[in-house]
C-alpha positions in Angstrom: -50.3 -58.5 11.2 -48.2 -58.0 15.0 -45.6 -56.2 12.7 -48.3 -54.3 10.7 -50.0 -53.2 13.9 -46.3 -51.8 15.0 -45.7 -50.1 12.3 -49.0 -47.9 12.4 -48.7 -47.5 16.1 -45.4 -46.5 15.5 -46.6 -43.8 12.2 -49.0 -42.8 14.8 -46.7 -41.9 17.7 -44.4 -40.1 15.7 -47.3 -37.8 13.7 -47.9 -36.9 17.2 -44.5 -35.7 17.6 -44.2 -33.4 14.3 -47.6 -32.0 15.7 -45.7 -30.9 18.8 -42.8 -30.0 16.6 -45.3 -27.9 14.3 -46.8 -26.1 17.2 -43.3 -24.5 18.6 -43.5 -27.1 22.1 -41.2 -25.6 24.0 -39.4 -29.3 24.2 -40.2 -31.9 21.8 -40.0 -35.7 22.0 -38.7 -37.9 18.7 -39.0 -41.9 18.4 -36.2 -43.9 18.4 -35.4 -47.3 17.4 -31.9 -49.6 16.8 -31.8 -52.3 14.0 -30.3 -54.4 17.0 -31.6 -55.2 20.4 -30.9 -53.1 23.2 -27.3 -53.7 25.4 -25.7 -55.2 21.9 -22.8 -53.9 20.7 -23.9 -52.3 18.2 -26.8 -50.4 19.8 -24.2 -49.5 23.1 -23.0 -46.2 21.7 -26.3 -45.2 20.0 -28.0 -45.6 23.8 -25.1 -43.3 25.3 -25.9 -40.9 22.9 -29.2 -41.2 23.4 -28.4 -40.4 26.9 -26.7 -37.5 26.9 -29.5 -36.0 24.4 -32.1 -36.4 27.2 -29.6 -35.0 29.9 -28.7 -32.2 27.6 -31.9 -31.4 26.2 -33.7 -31.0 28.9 -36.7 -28.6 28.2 -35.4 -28.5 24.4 -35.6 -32.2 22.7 -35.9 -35.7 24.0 -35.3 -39.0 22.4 -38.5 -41.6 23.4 -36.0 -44.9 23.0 -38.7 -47.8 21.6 -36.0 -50.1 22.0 -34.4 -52.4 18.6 -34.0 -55.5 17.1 -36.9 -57.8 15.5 -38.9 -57.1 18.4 -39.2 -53.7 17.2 -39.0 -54.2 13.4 -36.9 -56.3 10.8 -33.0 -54.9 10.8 -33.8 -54.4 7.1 -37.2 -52.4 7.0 -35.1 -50.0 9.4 -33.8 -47.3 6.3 -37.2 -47.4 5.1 -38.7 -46.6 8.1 -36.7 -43.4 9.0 -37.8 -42.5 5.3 -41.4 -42.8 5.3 -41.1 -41.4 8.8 -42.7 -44.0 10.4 -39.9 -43.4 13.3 -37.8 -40.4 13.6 -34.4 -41.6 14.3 -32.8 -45.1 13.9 -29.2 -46.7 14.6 -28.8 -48.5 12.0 -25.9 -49.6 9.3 -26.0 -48.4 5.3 -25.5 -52.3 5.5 -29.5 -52.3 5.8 -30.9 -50.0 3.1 -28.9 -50.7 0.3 -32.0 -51.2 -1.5 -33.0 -47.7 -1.0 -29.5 -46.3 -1.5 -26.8 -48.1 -3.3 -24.2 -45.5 -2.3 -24.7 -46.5 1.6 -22.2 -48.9 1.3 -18.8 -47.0 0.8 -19.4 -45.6 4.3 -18.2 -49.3 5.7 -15.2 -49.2 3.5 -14.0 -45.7 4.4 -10.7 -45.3 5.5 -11.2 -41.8 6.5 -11.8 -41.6 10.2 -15.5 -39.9 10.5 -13.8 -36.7 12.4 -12.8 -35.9 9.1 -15.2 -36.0 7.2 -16.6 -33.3 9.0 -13.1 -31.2 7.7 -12.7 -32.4 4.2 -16.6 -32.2 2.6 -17.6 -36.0 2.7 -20.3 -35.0 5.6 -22.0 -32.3 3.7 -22.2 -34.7 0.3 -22.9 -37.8 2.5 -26.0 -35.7 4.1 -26.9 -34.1 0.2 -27.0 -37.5 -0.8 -28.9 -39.0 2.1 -31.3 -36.0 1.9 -32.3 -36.5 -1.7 -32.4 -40.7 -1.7 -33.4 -41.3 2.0 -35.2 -38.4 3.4 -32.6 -38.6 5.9 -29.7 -36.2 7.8 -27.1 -38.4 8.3 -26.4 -36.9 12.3 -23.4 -39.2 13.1 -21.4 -42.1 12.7 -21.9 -44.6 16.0 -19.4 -47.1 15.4 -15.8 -46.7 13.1 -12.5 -47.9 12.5 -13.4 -51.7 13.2 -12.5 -53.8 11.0 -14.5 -57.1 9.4 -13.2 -60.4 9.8 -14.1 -63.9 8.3 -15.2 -66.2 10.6 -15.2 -70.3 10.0 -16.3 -73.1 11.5 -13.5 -74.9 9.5 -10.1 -73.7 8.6 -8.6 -73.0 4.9 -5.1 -73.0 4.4 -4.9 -69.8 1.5 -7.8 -67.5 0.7 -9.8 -70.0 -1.8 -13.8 -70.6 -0.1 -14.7 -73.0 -3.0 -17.4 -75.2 -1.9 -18.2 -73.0 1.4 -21.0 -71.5 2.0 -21.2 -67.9 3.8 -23.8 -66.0 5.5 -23.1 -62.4 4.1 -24.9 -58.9 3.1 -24.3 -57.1 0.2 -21.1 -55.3 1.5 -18.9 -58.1 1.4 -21.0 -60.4 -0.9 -19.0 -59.8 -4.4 -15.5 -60.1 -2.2 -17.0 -63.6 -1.2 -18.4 -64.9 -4.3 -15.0 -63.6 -5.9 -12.9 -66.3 -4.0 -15.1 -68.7 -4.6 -17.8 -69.3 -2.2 -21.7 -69.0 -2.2 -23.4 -66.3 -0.8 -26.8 -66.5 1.7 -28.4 -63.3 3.4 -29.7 -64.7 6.5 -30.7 -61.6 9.3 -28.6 -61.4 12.2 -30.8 -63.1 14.7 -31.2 -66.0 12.7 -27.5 -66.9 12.2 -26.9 -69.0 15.4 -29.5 -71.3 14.1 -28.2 -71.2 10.5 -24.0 -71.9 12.4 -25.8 -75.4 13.8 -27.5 -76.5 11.7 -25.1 -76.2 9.3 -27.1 -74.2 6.7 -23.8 -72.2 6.3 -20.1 -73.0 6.8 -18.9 -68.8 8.2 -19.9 -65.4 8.1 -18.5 -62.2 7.7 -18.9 -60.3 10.9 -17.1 -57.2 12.5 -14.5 -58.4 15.0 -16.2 -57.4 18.1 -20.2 -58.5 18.5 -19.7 -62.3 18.2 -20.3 -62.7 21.5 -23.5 -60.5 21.8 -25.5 -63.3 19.6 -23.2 -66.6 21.0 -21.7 -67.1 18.1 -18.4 -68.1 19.8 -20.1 -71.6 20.1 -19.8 -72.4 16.4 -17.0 -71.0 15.4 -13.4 -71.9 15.7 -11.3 -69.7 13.3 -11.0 -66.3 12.4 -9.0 -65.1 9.5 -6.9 -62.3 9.1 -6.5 -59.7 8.2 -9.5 -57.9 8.6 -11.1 -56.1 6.0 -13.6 -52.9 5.4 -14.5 -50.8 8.0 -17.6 -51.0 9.9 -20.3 -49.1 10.0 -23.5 -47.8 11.9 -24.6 -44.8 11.7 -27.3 -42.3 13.2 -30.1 -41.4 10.7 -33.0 -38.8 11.4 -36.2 -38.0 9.1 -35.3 -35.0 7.3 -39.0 -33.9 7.8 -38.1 -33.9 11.5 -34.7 -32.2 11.5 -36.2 -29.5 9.3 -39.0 -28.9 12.2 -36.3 -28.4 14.9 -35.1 -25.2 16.0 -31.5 -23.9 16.3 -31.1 -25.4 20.0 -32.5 -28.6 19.4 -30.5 -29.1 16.5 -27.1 -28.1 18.3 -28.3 -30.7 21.1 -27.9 -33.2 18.7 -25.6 -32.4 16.7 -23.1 -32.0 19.8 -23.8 -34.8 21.0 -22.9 -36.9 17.6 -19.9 -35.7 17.6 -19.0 -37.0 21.0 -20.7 -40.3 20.4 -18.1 -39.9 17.2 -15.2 -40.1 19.6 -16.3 -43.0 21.4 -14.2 -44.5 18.7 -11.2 -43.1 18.5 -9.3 -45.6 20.6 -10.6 -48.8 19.2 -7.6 -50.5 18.9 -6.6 -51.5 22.2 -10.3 -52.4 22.8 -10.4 -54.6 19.3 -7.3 -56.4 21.0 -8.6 -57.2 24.0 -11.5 -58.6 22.3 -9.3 -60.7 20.1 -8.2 -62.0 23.2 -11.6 -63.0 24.3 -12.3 -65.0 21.5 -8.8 -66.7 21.9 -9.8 -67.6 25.3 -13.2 -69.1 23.7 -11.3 -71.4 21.5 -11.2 -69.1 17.7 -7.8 -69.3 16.6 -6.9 -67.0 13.9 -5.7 -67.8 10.4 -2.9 -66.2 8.8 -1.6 -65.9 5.4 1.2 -65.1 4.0 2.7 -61.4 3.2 1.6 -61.5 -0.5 -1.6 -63.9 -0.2 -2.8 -61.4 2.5 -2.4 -58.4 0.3 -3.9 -59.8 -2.4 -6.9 -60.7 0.3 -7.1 -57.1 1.0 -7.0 -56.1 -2.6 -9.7 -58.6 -3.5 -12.1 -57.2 -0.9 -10.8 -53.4 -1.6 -11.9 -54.5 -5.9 -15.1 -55.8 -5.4 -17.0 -53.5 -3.6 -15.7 -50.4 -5.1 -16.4 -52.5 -8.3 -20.1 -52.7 -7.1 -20.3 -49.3 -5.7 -19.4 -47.7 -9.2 -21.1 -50.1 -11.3 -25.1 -49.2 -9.0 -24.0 -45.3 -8.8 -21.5 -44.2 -11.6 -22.2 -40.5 -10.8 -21.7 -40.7 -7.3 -19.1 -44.1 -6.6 -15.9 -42.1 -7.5 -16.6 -39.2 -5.5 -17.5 -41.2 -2.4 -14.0 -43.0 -2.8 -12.1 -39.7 -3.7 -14.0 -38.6 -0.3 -13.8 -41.9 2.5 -10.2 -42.8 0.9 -8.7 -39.8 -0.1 -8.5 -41.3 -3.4 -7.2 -44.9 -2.6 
């Protein structure tokens, strides 16, 4: 009923924005949420945008920030939410709505740095795409180039998970269950609990964020290499975006593009956090030259394997696209 109640408030709040949006307000105000709480690392550059939206929009557009996380509403109800327009504009990864849009999943194995997809077409058939299934312009990509990892709380000596069980999502879910071990979906918040009491032996988790949820405490080993490419992305409610005028659209769509570069030095600052979790006691597990490319081909198999097999007309395009045809 609480999340019921939020939900309508929430339909409520926003209605009351496309009604200043329909009446030509001078500036307009859209709702915001984040599928993760507010200060996590994978809300930070969401909120900096957000930020600079409401510095540089001043008498244009505004973004009312509501916040994220389960407080706000499930991670996975997020896609759905931006669809029915029941908020305007979430941070959220294609991770979430898979359900809604199979596709959503090739953005986290793109290879393809987001700056060009702006260059070589992948943005204008992402948003096509996400227009037609979602509801939704795709505005920008918050967090890329980070890699997953597999994190244990025991180690294996070659890439073989028989008999282990792993908290996943449906990204990494066939690359899991294709060396051998069995899948659970358990939401992020809940994972802690599931690490002690044992419910599940690892997860699959980008390499920075562990220590946003304490995970650190349950794990000891992380194995390389890493695999996929993380994604979260910016959505907004086509309805809304098709309400906005010229200069409230260009404040937002300039500001995507910096939050965009936000990422362009990750490496030195996925390092540093390897060095973090070092210093917290996760050592890292390391195969050999040909075991470890066969690792990355498993991972690189299976979900493209899954992408084609839920969307035959548009998997190989995607992969021509985010991979330029790898």
């Amino acid at each position: 009923m609480k999340l019921q109640h939020t939900l309508k408030s929430l339909l409520c709040t926003s209605a009351l924005s496309l009604a200043a949006l329909a009446a030509g307000a001078q500036e307009v105000t859209i709702k915001a949420v984040s599928a993760w709480p507010e200060g996590n690392f994978f809300s930070q550059n969401f909120e900096k945008f957000v930020k600079k939206v409401n510095a540089e929009g001043k008498g244009q557009i505004q973004i009312n920030y509501l916040g994220g996380g389960a407080k706000v509403m499930p991670p996975f109800e997020v896609g759905n939410a931006v669809k029915a327009g029941v908020v305007d504009m979430a941070n959220v990864t294609g991770n979430f709505y898979t359900n809604l849009l199979p596709e959503s999943d090739a953005l986290s194995v793109s290879t393809v740095p987001v700056q060009e997809w702006r260059r070589n077409g992948a943005y204008d058939y992402i948003n096509k795409l996400w227009g037609e299934k979602l509801n939704a312009v795709y505005l920008g990509r918050a967090i890329d180039q980070m890699p997953y990892h597999l994190f244990l709380k025991k180690g294996v000596a070659k890439p073989d998970l028989k008999g282990l069980r792993l908290r996943g999502i449906p990204i990494y879910r066939d690359f899991f269950q294709s060396m051998g071990a069995s899948v659970l979906t358990i939401a992020p918040g809940e994972l802690y609990t599931a690490l002690e009491r044992g419910v599940v032996d690892g997860y699959g988790w980008p390499v920075s964020g562990v220590f946003d949820l304490s995970l650190q405490e349950h794990t000891k080993y992380r194995v390389e290499p890493g695999f996929y490419n993380t994604e979260v992305g910016v959505l907004l409610n086509r309805n809304t975006w098709n309400k906005l005028n010229d200069k409230q659209r260009a404040v937002l769509t300039s500001a995507a593009r910096w939050m965009e570069d936000l990422n362009l030095d990750n490496t030195k600052a996925w390092e540093e956090e390897k060095k973090r979790q070092a210093a917290a006691g996760i050592q890292p597990i390391s195969f050999g030259a040909a075991e470890a490319a066969e690792y990355t081909r498993k991972a690189n198999d299976a979900i493209w394997a899954s992408i084609n097999q839920r969307s035959p007309q548009h998997g190989p395009r995607l992969r021509q696209l985010l991979t330029n045809g790898h």
